[in-house]
N, C-alpha and C positions, 0 to 999 in steps of 0.2 A: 361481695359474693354473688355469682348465678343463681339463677331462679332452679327450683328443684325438680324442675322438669328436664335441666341440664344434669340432672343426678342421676334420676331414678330415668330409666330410658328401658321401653320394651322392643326386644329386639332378638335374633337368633345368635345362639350360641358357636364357640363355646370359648368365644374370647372378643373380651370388650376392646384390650388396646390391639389382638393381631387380625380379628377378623371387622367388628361393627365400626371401628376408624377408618381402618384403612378402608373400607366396604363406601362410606359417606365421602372421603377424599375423595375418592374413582366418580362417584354421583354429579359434585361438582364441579370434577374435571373433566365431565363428558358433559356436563352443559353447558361449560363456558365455552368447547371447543365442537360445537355438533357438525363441524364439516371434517373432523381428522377420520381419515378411514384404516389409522394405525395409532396405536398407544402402546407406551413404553414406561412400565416402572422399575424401577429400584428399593430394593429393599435393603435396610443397614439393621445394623446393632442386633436386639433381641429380634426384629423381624422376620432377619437373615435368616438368623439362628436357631429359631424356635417356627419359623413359618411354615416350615411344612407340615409338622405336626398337630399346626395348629390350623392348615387348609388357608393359610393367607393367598397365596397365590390362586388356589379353587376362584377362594374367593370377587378378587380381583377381574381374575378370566371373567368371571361370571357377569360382571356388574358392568363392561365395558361393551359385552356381548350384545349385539353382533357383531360389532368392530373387532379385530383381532388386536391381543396387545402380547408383549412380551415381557413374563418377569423375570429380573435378574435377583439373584441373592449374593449381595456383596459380602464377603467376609473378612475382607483386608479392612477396610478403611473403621477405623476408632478416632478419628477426631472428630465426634459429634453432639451437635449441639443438644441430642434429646438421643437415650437410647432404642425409641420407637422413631426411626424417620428413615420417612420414605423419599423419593422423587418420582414424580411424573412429566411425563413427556407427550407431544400429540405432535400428530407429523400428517399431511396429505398430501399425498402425490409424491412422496419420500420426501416433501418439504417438511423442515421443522415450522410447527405452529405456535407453541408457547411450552412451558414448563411451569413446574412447581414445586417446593420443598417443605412436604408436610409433617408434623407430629404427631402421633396417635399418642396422646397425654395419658390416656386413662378411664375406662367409665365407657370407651365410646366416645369421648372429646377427641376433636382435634384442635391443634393451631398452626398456621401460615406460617412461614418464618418473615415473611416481607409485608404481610397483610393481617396485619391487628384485627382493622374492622371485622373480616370474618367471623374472628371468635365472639363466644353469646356475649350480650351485654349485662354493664352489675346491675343488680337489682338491691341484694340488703347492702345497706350502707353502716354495718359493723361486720368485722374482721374479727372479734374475739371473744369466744364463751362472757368473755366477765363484761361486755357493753351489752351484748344481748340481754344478760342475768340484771344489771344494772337499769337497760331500759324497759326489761319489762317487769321490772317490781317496780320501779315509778309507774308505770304505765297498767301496773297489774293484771297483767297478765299472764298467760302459760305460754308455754311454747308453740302449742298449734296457733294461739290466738295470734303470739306476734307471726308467724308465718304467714297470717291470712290478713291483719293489716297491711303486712310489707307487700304480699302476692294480690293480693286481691281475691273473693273469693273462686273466681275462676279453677285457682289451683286446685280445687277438690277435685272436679269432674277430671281431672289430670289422675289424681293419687286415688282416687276411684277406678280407673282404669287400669293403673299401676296393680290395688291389690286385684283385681280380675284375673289380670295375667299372671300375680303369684298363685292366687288359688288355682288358676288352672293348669298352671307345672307342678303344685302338688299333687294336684288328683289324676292326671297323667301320668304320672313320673310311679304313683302307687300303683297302676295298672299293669306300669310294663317290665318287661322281662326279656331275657336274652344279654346278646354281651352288646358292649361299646366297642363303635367305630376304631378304629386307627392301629389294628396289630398289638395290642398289649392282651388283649381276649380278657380283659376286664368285665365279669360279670356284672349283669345290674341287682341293686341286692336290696330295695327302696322296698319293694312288695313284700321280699321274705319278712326286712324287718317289722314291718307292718304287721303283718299275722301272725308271727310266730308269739308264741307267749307261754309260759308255765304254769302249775298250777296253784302253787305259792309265790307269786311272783308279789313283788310290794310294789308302793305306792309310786315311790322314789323311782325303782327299776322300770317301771312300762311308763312314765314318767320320762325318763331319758331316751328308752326304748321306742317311742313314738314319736319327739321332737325328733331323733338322728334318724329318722323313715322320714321326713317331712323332709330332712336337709338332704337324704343321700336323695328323694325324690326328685328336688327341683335339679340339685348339682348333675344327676346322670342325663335328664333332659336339655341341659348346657351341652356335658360332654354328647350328646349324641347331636348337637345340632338343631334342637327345636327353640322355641320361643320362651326369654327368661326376661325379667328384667333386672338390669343393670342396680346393683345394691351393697355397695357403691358399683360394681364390676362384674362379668360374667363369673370370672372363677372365680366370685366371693358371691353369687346370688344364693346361695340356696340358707344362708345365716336370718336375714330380714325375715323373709318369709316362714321357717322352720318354726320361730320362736311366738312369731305373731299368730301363724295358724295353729299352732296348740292352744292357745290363750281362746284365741276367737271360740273353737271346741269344746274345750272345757270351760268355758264361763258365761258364754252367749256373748258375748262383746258385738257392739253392732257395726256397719262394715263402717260409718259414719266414726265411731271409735277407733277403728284400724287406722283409718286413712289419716286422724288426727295423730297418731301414736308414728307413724310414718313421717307427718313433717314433723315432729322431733327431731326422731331419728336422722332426718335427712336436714337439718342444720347442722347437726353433728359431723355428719360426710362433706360437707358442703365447707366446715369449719377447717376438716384435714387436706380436702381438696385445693382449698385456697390458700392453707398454711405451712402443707408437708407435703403429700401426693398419695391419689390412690391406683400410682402405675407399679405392678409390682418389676417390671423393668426398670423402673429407675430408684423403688425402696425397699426390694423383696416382697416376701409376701406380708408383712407385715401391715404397708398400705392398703393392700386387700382385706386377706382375713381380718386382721386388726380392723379396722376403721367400719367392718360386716359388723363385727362382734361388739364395735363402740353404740355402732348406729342401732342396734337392735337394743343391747343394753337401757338406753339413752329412750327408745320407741316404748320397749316394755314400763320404765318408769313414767312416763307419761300414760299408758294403759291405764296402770295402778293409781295415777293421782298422787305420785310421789311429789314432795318437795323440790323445788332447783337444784339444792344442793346436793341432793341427794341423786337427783339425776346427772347432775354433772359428775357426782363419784363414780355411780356406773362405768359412764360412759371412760373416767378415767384410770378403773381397774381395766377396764377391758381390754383398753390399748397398752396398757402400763407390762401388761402381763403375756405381749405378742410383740414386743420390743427385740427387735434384731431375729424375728423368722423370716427364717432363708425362702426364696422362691426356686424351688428345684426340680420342675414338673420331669418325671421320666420321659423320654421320647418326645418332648416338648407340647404333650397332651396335658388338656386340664382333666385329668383322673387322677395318677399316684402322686402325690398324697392328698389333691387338691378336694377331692369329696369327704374321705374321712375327714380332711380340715375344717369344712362347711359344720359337720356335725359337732365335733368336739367345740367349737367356736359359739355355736347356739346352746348348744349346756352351759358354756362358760359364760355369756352373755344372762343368761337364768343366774346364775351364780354372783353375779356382778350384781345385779339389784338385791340377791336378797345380803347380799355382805354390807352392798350401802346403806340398804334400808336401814342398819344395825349401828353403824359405824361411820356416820358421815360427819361426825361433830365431829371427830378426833383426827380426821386428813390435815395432810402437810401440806402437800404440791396441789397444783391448781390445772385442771382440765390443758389450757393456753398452755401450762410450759411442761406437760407429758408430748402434747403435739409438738412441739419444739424438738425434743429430745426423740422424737419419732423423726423428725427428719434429720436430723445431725446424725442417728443413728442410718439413715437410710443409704446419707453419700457415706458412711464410712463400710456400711456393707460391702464387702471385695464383687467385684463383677459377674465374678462366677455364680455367684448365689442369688444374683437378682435375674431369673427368667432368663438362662443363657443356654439351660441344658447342658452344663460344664462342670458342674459343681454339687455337693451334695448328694441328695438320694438320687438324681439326674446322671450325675457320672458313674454309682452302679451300675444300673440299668435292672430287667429282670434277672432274678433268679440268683444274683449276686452276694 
């Protein structure tokens, strides 16, 4: 597996695989070729499909700029080898210079199709909940600790940084007001939730009431385009941090604690990423929210000082219980239904630890083969419903 700095990535929104991928492709394809004074991409599958909605092409223009380049959105061709894939082109003097054919996997990753070396290199050298759980009760330790044997301690000042950027899309994202970008006139609704309150209101209620202000916070800062980090995904950011910064709130948790409760969490991502996928192009949203709602589940019980197993339950309701959601963004925006998901998904993740805390002596199935059935489920999801804008609440549209 990647080191977690291939996980957790801060970056602008409001899409990990249509904008921050393809965004880094363009980076490295304007360095390898600094004499083209024309570029040419192509965009396939969900790119195509969802890219304008999703400002891939903005994007693109943007990063090539000054050079002019040209995007095309293919929509015929489906024999491909990754639903996010791109090609680039560099041309001077109307000469062809070189090309490229890239994958925007998920997260913000890419990969080459003709060049490995590119992608990050492994760092942990187990593959499966139960070698981790295995080598670190011989080795006794927790999960932040095996994280920071295998990473070195370095990774802090990384996942330090990481919760920075979360907290500061929470406490943005509660300031602001007005609607989101892109024609849907999608209110932002993070602050009302924030303040509004009853006067019999219970414990439970301003409880759920403040983590889903926390979630639609960070998510409407995605959708509008500012700086989220990647957790596992743009249109899954706002889950990680929702649930950690109510915790941090209500109990003083110090950031030193977060940051441990994050590489958790993010072996968890790291475990779906290497084993099933966190592109909701190629597993629905399931890869997304799901694997948000694992990683957080999974974070929170390390918060608490839960047990392994009980962590590993978590994190295995979490995803067990977002098995086969559809990705079916309206207008190919991460807004309908992608922010209310972020929120319901962090309640769910709260819910997941306190069911394991309860009940973890009495599970069947095992973390490893719910990720299994996460990805068997993902190539069986029909195309439409994974990020195509074809399918589902997507082929409504408004007002439908």
């Amino acid at each position: 597996m990647e080191s977690l700095n291939q996980l957790y990535k801060i970056g602008r929104g409001p899409s990990s695989s249509h904008t921050m991928g393809p965004e880094r492709a363009c980076l490295y394809f304007k360095e390898k070729y600094p004499e083209a004074d024309t570029f040419r991409v192509i965009l396939y599958g969900s790119l195509a499909k969802t890219g304008k909605g999703h400002g891939t092409d903005e994007v693109i223009r943007r990063t090539f700029a000054p050079v002019p380049c040209e995007v095309e959105f293919n929509l015929e061709k489906t024999d491909l080898p990754h639903p996010n894939t791109m090609e680039l082109f560099a041309y001077q003097s109307e000469q062809h210079q070189g090309q490229a054919r890239v994958f925007s996997v998920g997260g913000g990753r890419i990969a080459f199709e003709d060049d490995p070396a590119k992608c990050a290199p492994t760092v942990y050298p187990h593959r499966s909940f139960e070698d981790i759980a295995a080598y670190c009760k011989v080795n006794r330790l927790r999960l932040w600790q095996y994280v920071e044997r295998i990473e070195g301690r370095e990774i802090w000042e990384h996942l330090q940084n990481v919760w920075n950027a979360m907290k500061a899309a929470v406490e943005r994202g509660l300031e602001d007001e007005g609607t989101l970008p892109g024609g849907l006139e999608v209110q932002k609704k993070a602050k009302y939730l924030y303040e509004m309150q009853h006067i019999d209101e219970s414990a439970e209620t301003r409880e759920n009431r403040v983590v889903c202000s926390y979630a639609f916070a960070v998510s409407e800062q995605n959708a509008s385009g500012e700086t989220i980090v990647t957790a596992p995904t743009c249109g899954a950011s706002g889950v990680v941090p929702a649930v950690l910064y109510y915790q941090q709130q209500k109990h003083g948790f110090t950031d030193l604690e977060i940051c441990q409760a994050l590489a958790a969490g993010g072996i968890i991502g790291n475990l779906i990423k290497t084993n099933a996928s966190i592109s909701g192009a190629e597993a629905g949203c399931q890869a997304e929210i799901g694997t948000a709602c694992a990683m957080a589940a999974a974070a929170l019980g390390e918060l608490f000082g839960l047990h392994m197993d009980k962590i590993e339950y978590a994190a295995e309701i979490a995803i067990e219980h977002h098995l086969g959601l559809t990705c079916d963004p309206i207008g190919g925006l991460v807004q309908i239904p992608c922010i209310e998901r972020n929120a319901v998904a962090a309640m769910r993740a709260i819910n997941a630890v306190n069911l394991a805390s309860f009940l973890s002596s009495t599970r069947k199935i095992s973390l490893d083969k719910v990720i299994v059935a996460m990805r068997r489920t993902g190539k069986d999801i029909h195309a439409a419903y994974r990020e195509t804008s074809e399918g589902g609440l997507a082929a409504l549209g408004i007002g439908e």
